[in-house]
SENUNU-931271 format. One record per residue (C-alpha): x, y, z. Coordinates in steps of 0.02 Angstrom, whole numbers. Example, Ala and Ser with C-alpha at 12.3 -4.5 7.8 and 13.67 -1.06 7.14 Angstrom:
# SENUNU-931271
> 615  -225  390
> 684  -53  357
***
This chain:
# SENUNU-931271
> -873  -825  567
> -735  -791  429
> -700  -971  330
> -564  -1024  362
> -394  -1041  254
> -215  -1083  261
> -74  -1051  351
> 62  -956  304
> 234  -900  394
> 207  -719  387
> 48  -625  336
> 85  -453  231
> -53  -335  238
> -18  -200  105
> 53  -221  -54
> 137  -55  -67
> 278  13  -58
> 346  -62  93
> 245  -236  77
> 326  -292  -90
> 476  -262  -15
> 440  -370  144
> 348  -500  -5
> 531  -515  -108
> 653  -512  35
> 533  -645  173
> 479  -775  32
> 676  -779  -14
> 683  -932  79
> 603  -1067  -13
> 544  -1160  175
> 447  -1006  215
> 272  -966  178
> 208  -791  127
> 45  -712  93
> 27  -520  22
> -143  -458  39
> -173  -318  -45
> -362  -213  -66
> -349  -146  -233
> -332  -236  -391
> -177  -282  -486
> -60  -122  -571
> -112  -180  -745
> -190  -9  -805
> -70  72  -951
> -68  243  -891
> 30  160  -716
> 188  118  -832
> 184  267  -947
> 248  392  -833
> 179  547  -868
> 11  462  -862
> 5  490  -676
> -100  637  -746
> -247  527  -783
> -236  435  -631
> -288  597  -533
> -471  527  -594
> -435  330  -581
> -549  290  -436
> -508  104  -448
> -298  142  -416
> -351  269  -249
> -405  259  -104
> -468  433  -152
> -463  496  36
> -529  673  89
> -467  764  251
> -592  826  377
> -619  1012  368
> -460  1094  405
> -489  1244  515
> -313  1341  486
> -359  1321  273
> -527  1394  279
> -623  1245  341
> -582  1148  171
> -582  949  139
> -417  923  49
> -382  795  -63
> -270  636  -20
> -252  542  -157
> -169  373  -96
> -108  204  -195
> -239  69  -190
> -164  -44  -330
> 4  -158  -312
> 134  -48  -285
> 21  72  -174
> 105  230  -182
> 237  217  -277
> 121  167  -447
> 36  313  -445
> 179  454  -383
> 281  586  -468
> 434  451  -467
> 548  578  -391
> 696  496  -293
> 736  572  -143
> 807  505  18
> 826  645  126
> 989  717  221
> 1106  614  364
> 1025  753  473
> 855  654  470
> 882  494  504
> 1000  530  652
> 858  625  709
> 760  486  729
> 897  419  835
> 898  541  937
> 710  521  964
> 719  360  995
> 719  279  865
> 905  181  892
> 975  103  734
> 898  205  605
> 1021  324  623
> 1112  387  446
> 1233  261  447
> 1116  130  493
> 1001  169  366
> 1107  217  194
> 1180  20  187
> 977  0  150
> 950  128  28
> 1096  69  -79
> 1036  -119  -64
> 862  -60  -128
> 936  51  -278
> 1000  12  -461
> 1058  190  -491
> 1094  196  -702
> 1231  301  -656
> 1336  147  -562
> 1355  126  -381
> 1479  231  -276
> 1488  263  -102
> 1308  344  -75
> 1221  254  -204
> 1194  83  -273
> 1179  15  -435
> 1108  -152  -441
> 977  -127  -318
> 809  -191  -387
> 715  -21  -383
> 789  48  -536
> 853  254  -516
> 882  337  -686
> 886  514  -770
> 733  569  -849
> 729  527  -1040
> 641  661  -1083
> 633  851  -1030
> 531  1017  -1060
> 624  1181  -1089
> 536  1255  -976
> 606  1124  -842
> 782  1202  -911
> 726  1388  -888
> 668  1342  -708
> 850  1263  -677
> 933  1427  -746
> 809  1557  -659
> 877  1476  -487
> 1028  1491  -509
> 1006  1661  -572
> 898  1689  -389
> 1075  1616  -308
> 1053  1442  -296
> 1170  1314  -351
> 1157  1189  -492
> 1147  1014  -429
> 1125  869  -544
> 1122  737  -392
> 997  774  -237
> 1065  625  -136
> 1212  657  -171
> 1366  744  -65
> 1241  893  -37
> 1062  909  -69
> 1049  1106  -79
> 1035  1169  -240
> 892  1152  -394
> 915  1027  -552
> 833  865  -636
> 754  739  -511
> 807  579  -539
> 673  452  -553
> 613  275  -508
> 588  226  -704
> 673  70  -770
> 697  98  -975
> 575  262  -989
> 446  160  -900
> 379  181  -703
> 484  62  -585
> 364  56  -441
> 403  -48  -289
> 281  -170  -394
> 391  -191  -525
> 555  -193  -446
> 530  -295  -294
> 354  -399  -331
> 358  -448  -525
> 527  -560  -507
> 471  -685  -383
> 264  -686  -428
> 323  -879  -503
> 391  -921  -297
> 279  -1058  -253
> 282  -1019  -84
> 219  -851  -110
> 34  -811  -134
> -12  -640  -175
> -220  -594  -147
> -260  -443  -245
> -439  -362  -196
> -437  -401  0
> -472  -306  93
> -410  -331  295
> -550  -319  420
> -446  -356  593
> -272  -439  644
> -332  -578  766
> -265  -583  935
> -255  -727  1031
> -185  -733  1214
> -78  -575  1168
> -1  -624  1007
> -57  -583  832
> -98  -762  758
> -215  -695  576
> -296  -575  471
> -461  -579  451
> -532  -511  279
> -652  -516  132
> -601  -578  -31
> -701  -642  -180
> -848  -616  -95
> -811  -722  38
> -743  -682  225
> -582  -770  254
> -448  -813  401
> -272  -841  350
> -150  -887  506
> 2  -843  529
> 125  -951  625
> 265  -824  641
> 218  -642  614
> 92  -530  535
> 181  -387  473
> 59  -220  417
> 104  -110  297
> -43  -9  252
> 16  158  271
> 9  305  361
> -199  301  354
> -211  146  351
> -125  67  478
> -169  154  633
> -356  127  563
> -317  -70  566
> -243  -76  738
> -386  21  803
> -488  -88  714
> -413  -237  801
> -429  -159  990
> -261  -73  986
> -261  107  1018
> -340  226  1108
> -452  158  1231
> -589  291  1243
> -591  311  1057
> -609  113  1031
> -751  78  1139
> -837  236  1075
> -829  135  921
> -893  -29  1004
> -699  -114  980
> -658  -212  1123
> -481  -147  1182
> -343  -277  1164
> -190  -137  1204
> -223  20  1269
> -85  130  1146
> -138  329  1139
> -26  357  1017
> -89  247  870
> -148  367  759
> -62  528  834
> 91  611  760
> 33  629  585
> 137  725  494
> 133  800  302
> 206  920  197
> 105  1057  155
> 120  1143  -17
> 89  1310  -89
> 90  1317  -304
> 146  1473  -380
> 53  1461  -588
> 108  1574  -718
> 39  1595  -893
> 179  1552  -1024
> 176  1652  -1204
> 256  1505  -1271
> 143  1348  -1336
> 269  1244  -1247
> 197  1166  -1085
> 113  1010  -1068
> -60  1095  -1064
> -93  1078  -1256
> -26  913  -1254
> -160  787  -1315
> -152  605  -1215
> -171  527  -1347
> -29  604  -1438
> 73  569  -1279
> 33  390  -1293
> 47  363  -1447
> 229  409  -1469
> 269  346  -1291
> 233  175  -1365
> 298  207  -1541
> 449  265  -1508
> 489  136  -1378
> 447  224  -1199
> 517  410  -1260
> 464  576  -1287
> 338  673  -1162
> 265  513  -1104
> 426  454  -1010
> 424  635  -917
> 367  622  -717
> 288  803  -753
> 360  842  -602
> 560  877  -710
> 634  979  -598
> 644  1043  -430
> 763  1105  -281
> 798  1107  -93
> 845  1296  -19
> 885  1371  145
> 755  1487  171
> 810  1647  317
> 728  1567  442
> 824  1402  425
> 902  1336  593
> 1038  1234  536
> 1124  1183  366
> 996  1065  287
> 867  1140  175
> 696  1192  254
> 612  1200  72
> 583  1087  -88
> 547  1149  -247
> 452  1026  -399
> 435  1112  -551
> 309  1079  -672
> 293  1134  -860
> 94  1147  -859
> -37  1224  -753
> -89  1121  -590
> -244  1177  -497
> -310  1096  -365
> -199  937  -398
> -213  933  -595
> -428  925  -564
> -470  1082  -623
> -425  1108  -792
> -361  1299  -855
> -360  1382  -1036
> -194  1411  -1119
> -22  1379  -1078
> 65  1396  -898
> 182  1346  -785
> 180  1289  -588
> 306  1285  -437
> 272  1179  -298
> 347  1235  -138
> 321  1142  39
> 402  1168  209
> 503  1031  236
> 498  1006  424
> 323  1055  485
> 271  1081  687
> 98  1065  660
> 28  880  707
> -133  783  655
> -211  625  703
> -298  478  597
> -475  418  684
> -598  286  654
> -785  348  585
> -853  182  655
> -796  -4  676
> -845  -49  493
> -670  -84  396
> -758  -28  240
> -773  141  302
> -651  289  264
> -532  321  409
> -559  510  483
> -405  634  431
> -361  781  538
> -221  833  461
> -197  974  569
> -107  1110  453
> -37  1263  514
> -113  1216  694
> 67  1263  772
> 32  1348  918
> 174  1487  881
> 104  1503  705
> 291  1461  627
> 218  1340  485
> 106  1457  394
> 263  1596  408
> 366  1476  332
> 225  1439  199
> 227  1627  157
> 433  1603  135
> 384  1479  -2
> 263  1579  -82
> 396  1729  -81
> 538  1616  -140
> 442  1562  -274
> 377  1728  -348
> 566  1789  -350
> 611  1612  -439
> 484  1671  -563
> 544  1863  -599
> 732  1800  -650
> 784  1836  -819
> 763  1664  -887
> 581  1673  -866
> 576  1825  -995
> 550  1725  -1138
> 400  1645  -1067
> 322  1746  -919
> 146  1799  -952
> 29  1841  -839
> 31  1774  -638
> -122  1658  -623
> -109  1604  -428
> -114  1729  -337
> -178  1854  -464
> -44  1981  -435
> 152  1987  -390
> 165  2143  -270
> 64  2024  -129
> 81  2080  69
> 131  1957  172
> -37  1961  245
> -112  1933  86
> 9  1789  57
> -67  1701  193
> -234  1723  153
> -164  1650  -23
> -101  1491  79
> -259  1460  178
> -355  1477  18
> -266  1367  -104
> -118  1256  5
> -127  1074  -35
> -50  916  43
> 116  852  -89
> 66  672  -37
> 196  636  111
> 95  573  275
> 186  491  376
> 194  456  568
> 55  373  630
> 114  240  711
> 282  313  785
> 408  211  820
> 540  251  980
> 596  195  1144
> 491  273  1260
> 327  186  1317
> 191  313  1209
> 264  249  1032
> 175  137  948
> 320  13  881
> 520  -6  963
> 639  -5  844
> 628  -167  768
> 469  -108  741
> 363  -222  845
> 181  -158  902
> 194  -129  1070
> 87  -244  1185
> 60  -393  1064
> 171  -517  1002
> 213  -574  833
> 143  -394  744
> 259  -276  666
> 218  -110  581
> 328  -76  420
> 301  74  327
> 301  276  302
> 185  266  486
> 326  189  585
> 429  374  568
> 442  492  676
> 474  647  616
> 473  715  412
> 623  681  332
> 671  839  216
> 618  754  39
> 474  628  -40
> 450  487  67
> 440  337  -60
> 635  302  -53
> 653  319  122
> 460  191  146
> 567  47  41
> 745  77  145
> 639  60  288
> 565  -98  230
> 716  -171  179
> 792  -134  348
> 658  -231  435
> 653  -383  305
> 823  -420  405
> 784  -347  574
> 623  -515  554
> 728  -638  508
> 863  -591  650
***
C-alpha cells in the first residue's frame, strides 16, 4: 500500500498546459489547498527558453514523453513519431509557440455537438483573460493576460519570400490570424515574453511558485485516481522513490492530455469495460468512449533546395546561442523556426473558414528535424484542418509505467476524403513554391523528387512521408449525450468529484494549433470549479 500523505483541496494531475492554469487560478484563494503533480522534471533546460532551441529538443528524451503510434495501415504500416511535453509546461515548453485560436465557426461547433457553453462567445471572454497581446487589448484580444502574445523579434528572408509568393498564388496578406479573419498567409504571432518562450510554465506557474498553499511535485508520476463509494477522493503515485497517496477533499482535476488521460481513467476502472478487464482493471464506470474520438492533424512537407546560404541549415547552435544570450534574447535564437504560415480555402472547402494551414520554415525538416540533409533548403508544412478519420488511445497492460497504445487512425475515412484533401495540400504547396518570389532561391525539389507529380503519385507521396503537426486532441469528449466522457462543466461521467481539463475534453479539431485554445479551456473551467 501507497504511504500515505496530505490532504489537499484539489489534486492537479498534469502540469501542462492546462494544469498550470488550473494551479494559478484554484490556489488564488489563500484558504484553499493545491497540489500539481507533474511526471517530468522541472523546465530548467536552456534550450526550453531560447526559442529556436525547440530544434534540440527533438532529441531531449528527458522533456518527452517521446511516444510512437502503432503501425498506421493507411501510411504504409509506419510508427510515427509523437513527440509530447513531459517537463512543466508540457506542451507548450517544447512547441513551435505559434498563437492560434481558431475561428467562431469551431467553438459553436462544439455547441452544437453538445458541448453547451463553449460556444464562440462563451469561449473568447477566456482567451482574452489568458492573453497579454504586445500589441494592446481590443475587442478580440487581450493585453494583460499572463500568457504573453508578441511579434517575432527576429525573421528569415526566406519567411518574407514565402509571405510574398502567396500572395502572388492569390492569397491575402494578413498580419493578425485571430484577428477579424483568419484567411490569408503572414507572421505567426508567438507565445514569447521579451524574445524568450512564454510557456504556460512561465506565464501562469512561475508567479505564484512562493503561494504557501500550493505544492508543486515535479517527477510523479500518477498511477490511479482512487475511487471510493463513487467519488474520486486521491491520486495514487510514485515519487522519490516512494509510492504515495495524496487526498483530495474537493476535486481531482486531470489534465494529462490527449494520451494521457484516457490512459489514467482506464487505469483507474473507467472506460471500456471489455478492454479494462482484458487488462486485469477492475471496472469502476463502464464509459466506451474514453479513449475514442482521437483526432489530429495530419501534415504533408513540401522541401526545396535554396541557392542562397540563407536558411537555418548552416546555422551553428552554438552561434545561435551565443548571440541569443549576447545580444539580450535577439537574433536567430528568438525565431520559433516555424516564421510564417497561412490558412486557405482549398476547392473542396464547404463553407467560409479555411480547410488548410500553412507553417513555413526557412530550413530543411525531414522526418520532424531527425534526419539531418546537406546544404541549404526550405520546408512548407501543410495539414488538413478538419480531418474525418478517427483513432483511439488503448492501454498495453495495467502497468502506469507503460506507454499508452496510439491508433491514430490516418486517412481511415471510409469515403477516402482526408487523403484527397492531403493531396490538395501537397498541390497547394508546390504552386506556393513556383511563384516568382521563389526565383531568387528555388533550387532543386527535394520531397517529392519532382514537380510534375500525378495525383496518384501524390498520394503515394503522403502515405510515404505524412507526419502528425502535434495536435491530438479528443479523447475524452466532452457533450451532452450519455457516450461522452465529460458534460460540459467537464465532469467525468459516473464519478463524483473528477473533472477532465485539457486538449482531450474537445470534440472536434478546431481549424489552428491547439495550445491557445488547451489554456482558454482551462481558464474556463478554473471558474466553471469554483461555481
Amino acid at each position: 500500500m501507497p504511504d500515505s500523505s496530505a490532504t489537499y483541496d484539489y489534486i492537479i494531475i498534469g502540469a501542462g498546459s492546462a494544469g498550470c492554469v488550473l494551479a494559478n487560478r484554484l490556489s488564488e484563494d489563500p484558504a484553499i489547498k493545491v497540489l500539481l503533480l507533474e511526471a517530468g522534471p522541472r523546465d530548467w533546460h536552456p534550450f526550453i527558453h531560447m526559442p529556436a532551441g525547440l530544434a534540440k529538443l527533438v532529441g531531449q528524451k528527458g522533456v518527452n514523453w517521446n511516444y510512437d503510434t502503432a503501425p498506421e495501415p493507411q501510411l504504409n504500416h509506419r510508427m510515427l513519431w509523437w513527440p509530447r511535453g513531459k517537463v512543466l509546461g508540457g506542451s507548450s515548453s517544447i512547441n513551435a509557440m505559434c498563437y492560434i485560436r481558431g475561428v467562431p465557426g469551431d467553438y459553436d461547433d462544439w455547441a452544437t455537438q453538445g458541448a453547451t457553453g463553449w460556444d464562440w462567445a462563451s469561449a473568447l471572454p477566456y482567451f482574452k483573460r489568458s492573453e497579454g497581446n504586445s500589441r494592446g487589448g481590443d475587442t478580440l484580444h487581450g493585453g494583460d493576460g499572463p500568457l504573453t502574445v508578441s511579434d517575432l523579434r527576429y525573421t528569415n528572408p526566406l519567411s518574407h519570400a514565402f509571405i510574398a509568393a502567396g500572395q502572388q498564388a492569390g492569397y491575402p496578406a494578413n498580419t493578425d490570424f485571430n484577428g477579424p479573419t483568419q484567411l490569408g498567409v503572414g507572421l505567426y504571432q508567438v507565445t514569447q515574453r521579451g524574445g524568450a518562450r512564454c510557456s504556460s510554465a512561465v506565464a501562469y506557474l512561475d508567479p505564484v511558485k512562493p503561494r504557501p498553499n500550493l505544492s508543486v511535485h515535479t517527477g510523479a508520476l500518477a498511477q490511479r485516481i482512487v475511487i471510493d463509494n463513487g467519488r474520486a477522493t486521491g491520486v495514487a503515485y510514485s515519487h522519490g522513490g516512494r509510492q504515495t497517496l495524496a487526498r483530495a477533499e474537493r476535486e481531482v482535476l486531470l489534465s494529462g492530455g490527449a494520451i494521457n488521460s484516457p490512459q489514467l481513467l482506464m487505469l483507474s476502472g473507467i472506460g471500456p469495460a471489455a478492454e479494462l478487464r482484458e487488462n486485469g482493471i477492475d471496472v469502476a464506470v463502464d464509459s466506451p468512449g474514453v479513449g475514442r474520438n482521437l483526432q489530429d492533424h495530419l501534415d504533408i512537407c513540401t522541401l526545396q533546395h535554396c541557392t542562397k546560404g540563407v536558411s537555418y541549415d548552416r546555422v551553428g547552435d552554438a552561434t545561435i546561442a551565443f548571440n541569443y544570450y549576447l545580444r539580450g534574447h535577439r537574433g536567430p535564437g528568438s525565431s520559433n523556426i516555424a516564421e510564417a504560415g497561412g490558412f486557405v480555402r482549398s476547392r473542396y472547402a464547404p463553407d467560409e473558414r479555411a480547410d488548410v494551414q500553412f507553417h513555413f520554415v526557412p530550413a530543411m525538416l525531414d522526418d520532424h528535424g531527425r534526419k539531418r540533409l546537406k546544404g541549404d533548403g526550405y520546408t512548407l508544412h501543410a495539414c488538413f484542418l478538419r480531418p474525418r478519420s478517427r483513432g483511439r488511445i488503448r492501454l498495453n497492460g495495467a502497468d502506469p509505467a507503460a506507454k499508452a497504445r496510439i491508433e491514430a487512425g490516418y486517412l481511415s475515412d471510409a469515403e477516402g476524403f482526408d487523403l484527397k484533401m492531403m493531396v490538395e495540400c501537397a498541390k497547394i504547396s508546390r504552386e506556393v513554391f513556383a511563384q516568382k518570389a521563389f526565383d531568387p532561391y528555388r533550387g532543386a525539389p527535394i520531397f517529392p523528387e519532382r514537380s510534375d507529380l500525378s495525383d496518384a503519385e501524390l498520394a503515394e507521396f503522403v502515405r510515404a512521408k505524412a507526419e502528425t503537426v502535434y495536435h491530438p486532441i479528443g479523447t475524452c469528449r466532452m457533450g451532452s449525450d450519455g457516450a461522452s466522457v465529460v458534460d460540459p462543466q467537464l465532469r467525468v461521467r459516473g464519478v463524483d468529484g473528477l473533472r477532465v481539463v485539457d486538449a482531450s475534453v474537445m470534440p472536434t479539431l478546431i481549424g489552428g494549433n491547439t495550445n491557445a485554445p488547451t489554456i482558454m479551456i482551462a481558464e474556463r473551467a478554473a471558474d466553471l470549479i469554483r461555481m
